[in-house]
C-alpha positions in Angstrom: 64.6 -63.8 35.1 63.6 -61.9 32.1 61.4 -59.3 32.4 57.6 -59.7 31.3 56.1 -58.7 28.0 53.3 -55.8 28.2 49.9 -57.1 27.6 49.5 -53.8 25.8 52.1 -52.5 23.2 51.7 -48.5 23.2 54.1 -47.2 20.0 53.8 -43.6 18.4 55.5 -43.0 15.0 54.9 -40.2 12.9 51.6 -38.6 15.0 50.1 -42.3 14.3 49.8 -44.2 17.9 49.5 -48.0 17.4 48.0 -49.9 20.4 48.5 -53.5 20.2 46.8 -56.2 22.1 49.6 -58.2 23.3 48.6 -61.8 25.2 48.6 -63.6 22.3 49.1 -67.2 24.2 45.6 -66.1 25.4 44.3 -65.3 22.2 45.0 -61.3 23.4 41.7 -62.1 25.7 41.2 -59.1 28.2 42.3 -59.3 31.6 42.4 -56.6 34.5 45.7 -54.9 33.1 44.8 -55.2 29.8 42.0 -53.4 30.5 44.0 -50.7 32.5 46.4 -50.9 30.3 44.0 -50.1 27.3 42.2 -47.4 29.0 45.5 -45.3 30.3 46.8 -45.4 26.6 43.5 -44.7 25.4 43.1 -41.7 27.5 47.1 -40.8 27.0 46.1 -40.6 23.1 43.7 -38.2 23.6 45.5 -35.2 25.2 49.3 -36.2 23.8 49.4 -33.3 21.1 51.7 -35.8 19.0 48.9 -38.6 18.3 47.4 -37.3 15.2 45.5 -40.9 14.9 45.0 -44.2 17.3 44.9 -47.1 15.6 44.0 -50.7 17.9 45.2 -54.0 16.4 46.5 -57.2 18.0 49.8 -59.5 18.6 49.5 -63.2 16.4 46.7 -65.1 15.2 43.9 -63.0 17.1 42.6 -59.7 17.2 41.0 -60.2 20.8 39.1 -63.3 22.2 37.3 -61.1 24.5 36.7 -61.4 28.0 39.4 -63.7 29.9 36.5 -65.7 31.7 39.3 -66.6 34.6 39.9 -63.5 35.1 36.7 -60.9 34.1 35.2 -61.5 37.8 38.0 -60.6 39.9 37.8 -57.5 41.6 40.7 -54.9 41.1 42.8 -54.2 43.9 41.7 -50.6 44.5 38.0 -52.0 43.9 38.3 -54.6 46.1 37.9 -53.3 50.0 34.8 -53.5 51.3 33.3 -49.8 52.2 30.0 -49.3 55.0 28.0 -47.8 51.8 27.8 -51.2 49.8 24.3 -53.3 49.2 23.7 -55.6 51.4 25.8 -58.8 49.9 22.9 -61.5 50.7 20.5 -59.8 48.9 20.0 -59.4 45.1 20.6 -56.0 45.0 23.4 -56.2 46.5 24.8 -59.0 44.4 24.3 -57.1 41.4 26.3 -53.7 42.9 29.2 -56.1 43.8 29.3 -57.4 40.7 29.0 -54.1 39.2 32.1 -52.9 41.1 34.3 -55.9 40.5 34.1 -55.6 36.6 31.0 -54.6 35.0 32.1 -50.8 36.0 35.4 -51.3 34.7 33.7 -52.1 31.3 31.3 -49.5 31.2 34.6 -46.8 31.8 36.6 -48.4 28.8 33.3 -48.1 26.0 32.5 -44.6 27.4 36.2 -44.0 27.1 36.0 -45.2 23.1 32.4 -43.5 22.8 34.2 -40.0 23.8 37.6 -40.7 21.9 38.2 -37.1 20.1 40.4 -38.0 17.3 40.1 -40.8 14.6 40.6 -44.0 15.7 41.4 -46.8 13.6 41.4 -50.8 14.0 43.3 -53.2 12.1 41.7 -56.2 12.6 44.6 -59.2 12.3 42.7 -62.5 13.0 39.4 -63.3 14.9 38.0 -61.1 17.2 35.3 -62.4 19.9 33.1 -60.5 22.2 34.2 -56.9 23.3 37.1 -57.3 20.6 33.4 -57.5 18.4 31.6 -54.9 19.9 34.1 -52.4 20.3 34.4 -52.0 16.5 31.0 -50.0 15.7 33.1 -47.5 18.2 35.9 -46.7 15.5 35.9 -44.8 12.7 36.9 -47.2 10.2 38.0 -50.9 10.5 40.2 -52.7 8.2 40.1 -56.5 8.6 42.1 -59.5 7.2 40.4 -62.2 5.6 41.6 -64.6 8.0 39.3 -62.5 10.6 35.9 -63.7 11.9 33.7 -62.3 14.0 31.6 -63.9 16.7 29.5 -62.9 20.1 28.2 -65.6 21.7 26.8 -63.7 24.4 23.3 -65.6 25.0 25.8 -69.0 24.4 27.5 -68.0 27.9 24.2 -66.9 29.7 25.4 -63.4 29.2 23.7 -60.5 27.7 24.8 -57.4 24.5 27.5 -55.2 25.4 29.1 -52.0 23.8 26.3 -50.6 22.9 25.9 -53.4 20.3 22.4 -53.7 21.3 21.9 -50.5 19.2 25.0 -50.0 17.0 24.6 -53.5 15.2 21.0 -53.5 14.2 21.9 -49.8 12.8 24.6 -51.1 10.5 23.8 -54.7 9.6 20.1 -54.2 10.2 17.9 -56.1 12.5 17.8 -59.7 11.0 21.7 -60.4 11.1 22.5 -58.4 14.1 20.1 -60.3 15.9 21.3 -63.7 14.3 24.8 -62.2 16.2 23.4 -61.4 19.2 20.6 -63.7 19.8 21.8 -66.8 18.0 25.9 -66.7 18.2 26.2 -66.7 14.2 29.8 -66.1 13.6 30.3 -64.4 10.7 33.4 -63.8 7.9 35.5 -60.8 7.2 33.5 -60.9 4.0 30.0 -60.9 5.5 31.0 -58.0 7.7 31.7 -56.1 4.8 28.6 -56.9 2.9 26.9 -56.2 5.5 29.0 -52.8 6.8 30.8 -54.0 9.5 33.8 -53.7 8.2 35.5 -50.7 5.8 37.5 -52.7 3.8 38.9 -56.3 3.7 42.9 -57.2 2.6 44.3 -60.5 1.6 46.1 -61.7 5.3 49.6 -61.5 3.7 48.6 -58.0 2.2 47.2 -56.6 5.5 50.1 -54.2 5.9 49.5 -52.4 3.3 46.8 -50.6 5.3 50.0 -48.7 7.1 51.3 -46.4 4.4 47.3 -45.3 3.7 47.4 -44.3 7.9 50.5 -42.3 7.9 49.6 -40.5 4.7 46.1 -39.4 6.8 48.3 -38.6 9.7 49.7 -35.7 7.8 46.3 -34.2 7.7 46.0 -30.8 9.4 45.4 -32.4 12.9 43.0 -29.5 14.0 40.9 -30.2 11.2 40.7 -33.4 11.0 40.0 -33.7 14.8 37.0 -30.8 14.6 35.4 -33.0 11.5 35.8 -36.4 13.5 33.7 -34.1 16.6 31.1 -33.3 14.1 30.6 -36.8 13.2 30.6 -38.5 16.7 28.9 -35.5 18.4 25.7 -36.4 18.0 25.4 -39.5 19.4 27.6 -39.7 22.4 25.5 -39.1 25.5 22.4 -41.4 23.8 25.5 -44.3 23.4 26.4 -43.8 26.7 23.2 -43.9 27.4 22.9 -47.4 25.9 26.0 -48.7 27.7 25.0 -48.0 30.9 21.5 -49.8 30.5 23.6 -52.5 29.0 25.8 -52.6 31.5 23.2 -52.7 34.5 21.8 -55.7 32.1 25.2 -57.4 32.5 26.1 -57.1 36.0 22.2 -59.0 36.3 23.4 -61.9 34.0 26.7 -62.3 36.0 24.8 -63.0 39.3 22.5 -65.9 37.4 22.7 -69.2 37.8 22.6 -69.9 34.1 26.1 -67.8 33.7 27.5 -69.9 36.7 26.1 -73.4 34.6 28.3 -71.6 31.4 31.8 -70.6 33.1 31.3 -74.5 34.4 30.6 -75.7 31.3 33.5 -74.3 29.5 36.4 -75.0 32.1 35.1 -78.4 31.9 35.5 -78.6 28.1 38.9 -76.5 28.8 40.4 -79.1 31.3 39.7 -82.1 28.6 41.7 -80.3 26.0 
């Protein structure tokens, strides 16, 4: 029995770490260990003295679905005991802070994680990206994106709320009008639109899309100490609002989660799934 495949492929090469999303018979949709998985590399890139720059892209036809529905609720095992200073479980409250524990916390880790990322970080956008694999761009530096790429958060569509400090970051780049046609009304936008609109650095031709490489590993020759002290300059001022933003976000979430309405929308799309 072979051994199995690393949802998350962690490569360094010339002080440029590449980590690739790797599920890509799930659309590289997040799970529990990619989310681990993510954040240990994440946090490895930030003290290896090798990794000059980070750059995220994905495995196949998608960048990231987002959240793996069948999977976002479960509790992680060394989240999952119960402890004599939780909520109450039968009351809202308590809902909420269980919910909170099982995943929404996770989250909230993982964006502070990319809000307090000291060197440049990069994504390479292969294919569609959905959800978090939406909301985490605004948290890079630069984003290069094929034009096969789309980009869609149908949060309200799934009885669920803006995450990743989108609720700030997108009305501050694409201004208020088309962030809130993402956010409020699902619009899915093009690789093109997110560029017009500033989403998106650059867009490349799908079969061209490599050519962003050699342009990285010419950067990572940069003095690293310089380049690192202008990338704090840039991010330093709003890191502890952002975080700010995630966690009222996130208590926002872990509210939706316990709804009805969300329960109606999981239902709703593994019906739909099953008559595939």
């Amino acid at each position: 029995m072979g051994s199995q495949e690393p949802v998350l492929v962690n490569t360094i090469e010339n002080g440029v770490r590449v980590l690739r999303f790797n599920r890509p018979k799930k659309y590289n949709a997040f799970n529990n260990d990619m989310y681990s998985s993510f954040m240990k590399a994440l946090l490895e890139a930030e003290v290896d003295p090798q990794t000059v720059i980070t750059v995220i892209t994905g495995t196949g036809e998608y960048f990231s679905s987002g959240n793996d529905l069948g999977n976002f609720m479960k509790a992680e095992e060394n989240e999952s005991s119960s402890g004599s200073d939780e909520a109450d479980p039968d009351t809202d409250e308590g809902q909420i802070a269980l919910v909170r524990k099982r995943g929404v916390n996770r989250f909230e880790k993982l964006i502070n994680i990319l809000i307090e990322f000291p060197k440049p970080l990069i994504a390479v956008v292969n294919g569609p990206a959905v959800g978090v694999g939406v909301t985490m761009l605004p948290l890079v530096d630069v984003v290069y994106a094929s034009d096969k790429a789309t980009f869609h958060t149908p949060f309200v569509k799934s009885a669920l709320s803006p995450e990743g400090c989108s609720s700030y970051l997108f009305p501050r780049i694409m201004g208020p009008g088309k962030a809130a046609e993402m956010l409020l009304f699902n619009k899915k936008i093009t690789a093109a639109d997110a560029y017009e609109c500033g989403f998106v650095t650059e867009v490349y031709p799908h079969k061209s899309l490599h050519k962003v490489w050699p342009k990285i590993h010419e950067w990572a020759k940069l003095p690293p100490n310089s380049l690192h002290g202008a990338k704090a300059l840039l991010s330093s001022h709003k890191k502890e609002y952002l975080k700010h933003v995630n966690h009222q976000e996130c208590d926002q979430l872990a509210r939706t989660l316990t709804t009805g309405e969300f329960t109606a929308a999981v239902m709703e799309f593994f019906n739909k799934k099953s008559k595939l």
